[in-house]
C-alpha positions as CSV (number, residue, x, y, z in Angstrom):
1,X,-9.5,-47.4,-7.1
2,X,-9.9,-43.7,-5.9
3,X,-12.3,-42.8,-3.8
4,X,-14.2,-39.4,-3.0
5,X,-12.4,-39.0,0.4
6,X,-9.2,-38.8,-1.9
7,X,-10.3,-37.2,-4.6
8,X,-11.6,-34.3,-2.0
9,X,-8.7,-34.2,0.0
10,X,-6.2,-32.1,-2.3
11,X,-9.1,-29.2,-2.3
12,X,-9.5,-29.0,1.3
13,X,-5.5,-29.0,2.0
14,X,-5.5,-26.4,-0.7
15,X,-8.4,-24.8,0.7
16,X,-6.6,-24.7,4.1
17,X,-3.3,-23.6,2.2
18,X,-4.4,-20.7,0.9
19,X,-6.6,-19.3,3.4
20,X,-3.2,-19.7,5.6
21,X,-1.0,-18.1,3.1
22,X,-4.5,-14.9,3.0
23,X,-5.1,-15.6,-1.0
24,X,-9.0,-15.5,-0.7
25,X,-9.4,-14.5,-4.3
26,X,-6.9,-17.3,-5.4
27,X,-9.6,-19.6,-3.1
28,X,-13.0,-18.3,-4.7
29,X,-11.4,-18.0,-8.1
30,X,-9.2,-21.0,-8.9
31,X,-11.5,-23.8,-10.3
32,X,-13.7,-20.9,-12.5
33,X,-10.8,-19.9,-13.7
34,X,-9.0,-23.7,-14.2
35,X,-11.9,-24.4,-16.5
36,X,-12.1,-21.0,-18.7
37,X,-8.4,-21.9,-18.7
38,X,-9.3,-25.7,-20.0
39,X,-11.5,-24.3,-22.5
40,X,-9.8,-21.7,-23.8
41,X,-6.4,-23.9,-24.4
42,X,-4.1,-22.0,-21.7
43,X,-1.8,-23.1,-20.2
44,X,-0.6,-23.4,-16.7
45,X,1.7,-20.1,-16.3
46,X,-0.7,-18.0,-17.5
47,X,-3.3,-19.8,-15.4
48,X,-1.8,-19.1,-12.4
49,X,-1.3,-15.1,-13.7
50,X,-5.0,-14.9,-14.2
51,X,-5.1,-15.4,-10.1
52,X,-2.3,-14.1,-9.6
53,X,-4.0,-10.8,-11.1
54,X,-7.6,-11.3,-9.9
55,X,-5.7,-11.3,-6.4
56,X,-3.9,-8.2,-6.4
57,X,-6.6,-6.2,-7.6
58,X,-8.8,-7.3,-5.1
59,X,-6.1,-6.8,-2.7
60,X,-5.7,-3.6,-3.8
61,X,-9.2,-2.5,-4.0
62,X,-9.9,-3.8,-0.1
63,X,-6.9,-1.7,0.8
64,X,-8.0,1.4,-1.0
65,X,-11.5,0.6,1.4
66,X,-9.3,0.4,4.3
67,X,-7.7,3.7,3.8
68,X,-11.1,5.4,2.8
69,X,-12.0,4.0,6.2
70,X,-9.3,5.4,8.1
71,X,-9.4,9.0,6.8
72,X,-12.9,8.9,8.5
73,X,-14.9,10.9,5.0
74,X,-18.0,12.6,6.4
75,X,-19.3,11.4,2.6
76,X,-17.0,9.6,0.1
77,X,-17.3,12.2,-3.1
78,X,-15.5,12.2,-6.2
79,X,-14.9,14.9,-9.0
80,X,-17.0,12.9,-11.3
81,X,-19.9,14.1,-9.2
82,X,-18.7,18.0,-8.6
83,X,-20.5,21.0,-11.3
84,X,-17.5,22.9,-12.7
85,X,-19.4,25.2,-14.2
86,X,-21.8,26.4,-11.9
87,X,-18.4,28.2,-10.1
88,X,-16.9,30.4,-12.7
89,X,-13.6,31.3,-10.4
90,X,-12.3,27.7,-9.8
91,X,-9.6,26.9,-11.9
92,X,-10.5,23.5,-13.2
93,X,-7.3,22.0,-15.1
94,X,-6.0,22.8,-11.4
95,X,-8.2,20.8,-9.7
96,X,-7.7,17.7,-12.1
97,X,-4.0,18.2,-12.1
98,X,-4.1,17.7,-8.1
99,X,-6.4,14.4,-8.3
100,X,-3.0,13.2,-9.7
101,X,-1.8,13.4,-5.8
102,X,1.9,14.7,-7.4
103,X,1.7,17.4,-5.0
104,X,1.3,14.8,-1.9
105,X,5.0,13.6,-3.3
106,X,6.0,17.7,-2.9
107,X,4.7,17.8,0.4
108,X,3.1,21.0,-0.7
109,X,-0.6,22.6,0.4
110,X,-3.8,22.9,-0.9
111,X,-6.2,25.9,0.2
112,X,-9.8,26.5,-0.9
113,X,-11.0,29.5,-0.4
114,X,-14.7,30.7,-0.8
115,X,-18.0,31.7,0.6
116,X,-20.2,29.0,1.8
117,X,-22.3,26.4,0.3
118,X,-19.7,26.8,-2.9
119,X,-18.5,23.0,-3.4
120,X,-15.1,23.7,-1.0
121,X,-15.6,20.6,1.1
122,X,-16.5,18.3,-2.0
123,X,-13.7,19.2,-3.6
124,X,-11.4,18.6,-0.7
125,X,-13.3,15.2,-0.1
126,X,-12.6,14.2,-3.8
127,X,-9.0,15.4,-3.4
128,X,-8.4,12.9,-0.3
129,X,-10.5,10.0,-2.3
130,X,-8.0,10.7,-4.8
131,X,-5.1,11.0,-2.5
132,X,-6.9,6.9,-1.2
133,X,-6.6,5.7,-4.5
134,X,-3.4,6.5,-5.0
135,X,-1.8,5.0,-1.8
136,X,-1.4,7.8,0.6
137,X,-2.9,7.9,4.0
138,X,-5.5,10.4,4.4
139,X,-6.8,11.9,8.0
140,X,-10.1,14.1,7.4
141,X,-11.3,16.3,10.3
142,X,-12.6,20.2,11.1
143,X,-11.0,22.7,12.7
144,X,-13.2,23.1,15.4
145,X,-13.0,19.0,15.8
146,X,-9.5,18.9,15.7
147,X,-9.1,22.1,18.0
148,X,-11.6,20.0,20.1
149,X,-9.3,16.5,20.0
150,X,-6.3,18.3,20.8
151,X,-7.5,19.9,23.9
152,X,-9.1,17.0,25.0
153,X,-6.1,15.2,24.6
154,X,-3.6,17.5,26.2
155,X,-6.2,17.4,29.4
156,X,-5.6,13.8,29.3
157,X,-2.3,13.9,28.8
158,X,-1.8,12.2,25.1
159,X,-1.5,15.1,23.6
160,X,1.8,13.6,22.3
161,X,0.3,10.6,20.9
162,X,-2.3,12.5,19.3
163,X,0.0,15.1,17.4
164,X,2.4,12.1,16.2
165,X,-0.9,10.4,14.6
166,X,-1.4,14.1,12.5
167,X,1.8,14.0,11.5
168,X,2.2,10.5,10.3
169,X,-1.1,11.5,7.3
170,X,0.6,11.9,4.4
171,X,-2.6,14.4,3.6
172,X,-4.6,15.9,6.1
173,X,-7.7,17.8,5.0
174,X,-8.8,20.5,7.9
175,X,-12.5,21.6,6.7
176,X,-14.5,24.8,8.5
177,X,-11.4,26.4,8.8
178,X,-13.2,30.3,10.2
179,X,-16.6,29.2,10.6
180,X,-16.0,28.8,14.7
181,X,-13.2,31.6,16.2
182,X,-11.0,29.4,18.5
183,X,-10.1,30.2,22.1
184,X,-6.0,31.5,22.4
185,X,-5.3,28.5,23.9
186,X,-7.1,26.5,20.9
187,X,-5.1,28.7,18.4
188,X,-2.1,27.6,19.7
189,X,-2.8,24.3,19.4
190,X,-4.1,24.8,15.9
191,X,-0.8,26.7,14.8
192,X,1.3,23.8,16.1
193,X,-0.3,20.7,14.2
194,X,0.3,22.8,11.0
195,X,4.0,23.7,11.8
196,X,4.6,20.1,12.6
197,X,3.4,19.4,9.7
198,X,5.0,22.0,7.2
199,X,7.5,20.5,4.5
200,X,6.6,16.9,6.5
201,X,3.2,16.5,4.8
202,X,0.7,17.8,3.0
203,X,-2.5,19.9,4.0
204,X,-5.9,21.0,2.5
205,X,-7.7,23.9,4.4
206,X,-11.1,24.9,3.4
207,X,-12.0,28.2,4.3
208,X,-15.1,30.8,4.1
209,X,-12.6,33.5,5.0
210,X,-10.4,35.2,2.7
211,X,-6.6,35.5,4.2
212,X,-6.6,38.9,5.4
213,X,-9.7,37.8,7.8
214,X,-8.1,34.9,9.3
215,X,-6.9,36.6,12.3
216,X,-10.9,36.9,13.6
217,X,-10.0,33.1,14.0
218,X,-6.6,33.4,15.7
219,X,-7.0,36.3,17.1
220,X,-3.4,37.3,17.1
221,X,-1.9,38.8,14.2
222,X,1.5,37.3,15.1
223,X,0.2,33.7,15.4
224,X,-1.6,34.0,12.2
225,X,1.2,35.5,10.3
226,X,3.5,32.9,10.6
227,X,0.9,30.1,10.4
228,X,0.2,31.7,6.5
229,X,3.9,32.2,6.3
230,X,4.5,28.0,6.9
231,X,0.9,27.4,5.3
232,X,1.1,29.4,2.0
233,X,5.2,28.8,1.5
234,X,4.4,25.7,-1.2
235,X,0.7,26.3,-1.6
236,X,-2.0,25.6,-4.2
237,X,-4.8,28.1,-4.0
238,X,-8.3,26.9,-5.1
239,X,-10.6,30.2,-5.5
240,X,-14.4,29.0,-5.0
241,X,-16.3,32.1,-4.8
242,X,-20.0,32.4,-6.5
243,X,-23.3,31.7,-5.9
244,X,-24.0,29.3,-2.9
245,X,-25.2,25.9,-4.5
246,X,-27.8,26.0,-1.7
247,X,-29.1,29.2,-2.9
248,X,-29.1,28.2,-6.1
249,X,-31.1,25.4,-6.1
250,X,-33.5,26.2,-3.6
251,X,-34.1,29.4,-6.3
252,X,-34.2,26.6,-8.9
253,X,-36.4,24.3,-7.4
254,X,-38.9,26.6,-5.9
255,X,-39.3,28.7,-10.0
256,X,-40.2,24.5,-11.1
257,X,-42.5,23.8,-8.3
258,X,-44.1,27.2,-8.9
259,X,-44.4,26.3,-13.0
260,X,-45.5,22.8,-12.1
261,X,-48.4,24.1,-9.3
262,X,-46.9,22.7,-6.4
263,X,-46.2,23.6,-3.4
264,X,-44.0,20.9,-2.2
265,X,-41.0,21.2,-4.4
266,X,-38.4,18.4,-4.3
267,X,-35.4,17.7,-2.6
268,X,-32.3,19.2,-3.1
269,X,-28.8,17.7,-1.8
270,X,-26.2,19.8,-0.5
271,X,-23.0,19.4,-2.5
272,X,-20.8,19.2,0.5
273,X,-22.3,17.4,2.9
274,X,-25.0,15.0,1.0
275,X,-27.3,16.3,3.2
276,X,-31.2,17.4,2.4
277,X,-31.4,21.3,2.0
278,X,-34.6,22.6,3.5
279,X,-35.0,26.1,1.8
C-alpha cells in the first residue's frame, strides 16, 4: 500500500533536481502543464517541449533584464514611444532599419546630431534597448561621466581595467557629447576610448553640436580631426534638428490651460529624460 511519504517523495527529488540543474520555469510549470497535457490528449515528447519552451523564453527574457541592467539606461525607452513626426529632418526608415542591430554586426557608428530637447537621447536609448534585445552588450554613459570615470581611474591607477571594460561593449552609447567642453587632458582621454574602439565595436554619440563645432569641445583641431576621421569612417548619421519637444509642449500646454481658465497647466514629460518639464 503507498503511502503519502512515497507518493511525495518523487516531487521533492524532482523538486531538488531541477532547482540543481537552474530549470525554475520547468519547476513552477511542470504539473499545470502535465494536466493541460492530460487533457488535451498529448503526449509525452511534446510535453516535455511545452517546458522545454516555456523555459527558454523565460531564460531569455531574464537575460535580456540582465543586460538592460548592465548598460546602466538612465530610462529604458523604446521607439514605440518616440513622435516621428514632430521632427521633420529625422530619417525614419533609418532609424527602424538600425533597431534591427545589423549595424552592431558591421561594427559601424551611429551619430545623432541636433539641437536640444529634440528626442536624440531617446532615440539612442531605444537603439541600445534594441541592441538588449537582440543579444549584444550595451554600456550607456555621458561624455562628461565617462571623461569623469576615466580620470578618476587613471588617478587610481585602473585606468587599464577601465578602458578594457569600454572596449569589451559591443555598443556603447556616449550621450551629451558638446554640452560640457573637456579639459586637454580629458580630450585625450576621450579621443582614446573612441580609437580603441574603432572597427572593434560600435558607438552612438549624441550631440547638440554640428561637426564643424566640435573642436569648442576638444579644443584642438588636430585631436578632433582624427577622432571624426575614426568616428565618421563607417557612420550612420541621424539629423534631429526642429523645434525642442520642451518648447513645444510647454507652448502647447500653456494655449490649453489658457482655453481651459487655468492657471496650473499640466505636466509635461521630457522625451529624453522622463523627467517633469517645469516651463
Amino acid at each position: 500500500m503507498t503511502t503519502s511519504a512515497e507518493t511525495a517523495l518523487p516531487q521533492v527529488l524532482l523538486a531538488h533536481h531541477l532547482k540543481t540543474l537552474k530549470l525554475p520555469t520547468f519547476l513552477r510549470e511542470y504539473d499545470k502543464q502535465a494536466q493541460l497535457c492530460a487533457a488535451e490528449g498529448v503526449d509525452h515528447p511534446r510535453y516535455l517541449l511545452r517546458l522545454a519552451e516555456l523555459e527558454l523564453i523565460e531564460r531569455e527574457r531574464r537575460t535580456v533584464e540582465r543586460r538592460i541592467r548592465e548598460a546602466r539606461f538612465p530610462a529604458v525607452k523604446s521607439l514605440d514611444s518616440f513622435d516621428f513626426t514632430a521632427i521633420p529632418s529625422l530619417n525614419k526608415m533609418l532609424v527602424l532599419d538600425l533597431a534591427r542591430c545589423d549595424y552592431i554586426t558591421r561594427r559601424e557608428n551611429v551619430i545623432a546630431l541636433g539641437n536640444s530637447g529634440t528626442g536624440k537621447t531617446h532615440t539612442a536609448l531605444a537603439l541600445g534597448l534594441a541592441a538588449c534585445q537582440h543579444g549584444f552588450s550595451v554600456g550607456f554613459t555621458t561624455a562628461a561621466g565617462l571623461v569623469s570615470q576615466m580620470m578618476e581611474a587613471r588617478d587610481e591607477k585602473r585606468l587599464l581595467k577601465l578602458q578594457s571594460q569600454i572596449q569589451a561593449y559591443k555598443l556603447l552609447i556616449i550621450d551629451e557629447l558638446g554640452y560640457v567642453p573637456l579639459s586637454p587632458t580629458g580630450a585625450e582621454l576621450l579621443f582614446e576610448a573612441f580609437s580603441q574602439r574603432y572597427e572593434r565595436g560600435s558607438t552612438i554619440v549624441t550631440s547638440n553640436l554640428p561637426f564643424d563645432e566640435w573642436t569648442s569641445v576638444f579644443g584642438s583641431e588636430r585631436l578632433t580631426g582624427a577622432l571624426l576621421d575614426r568616428l565618421t569612417h563607417h557612420v550612420h548619421i541621424l539629423e534631429m534638428n526642429g523645434e525642442s519637444y520642451r518648447l513645444a509642449h510647454s507652448k502647447a500646454r500653456r494655449r490649453k490651460a489658457a482655453s481651459a481658465g487655468s492657471t496650473t497647466p499640466p505636466d509635461i514629460i521630457d522625451p529624453d529624460t522622463g523627467e517633469i518639464i517645469t516651463p
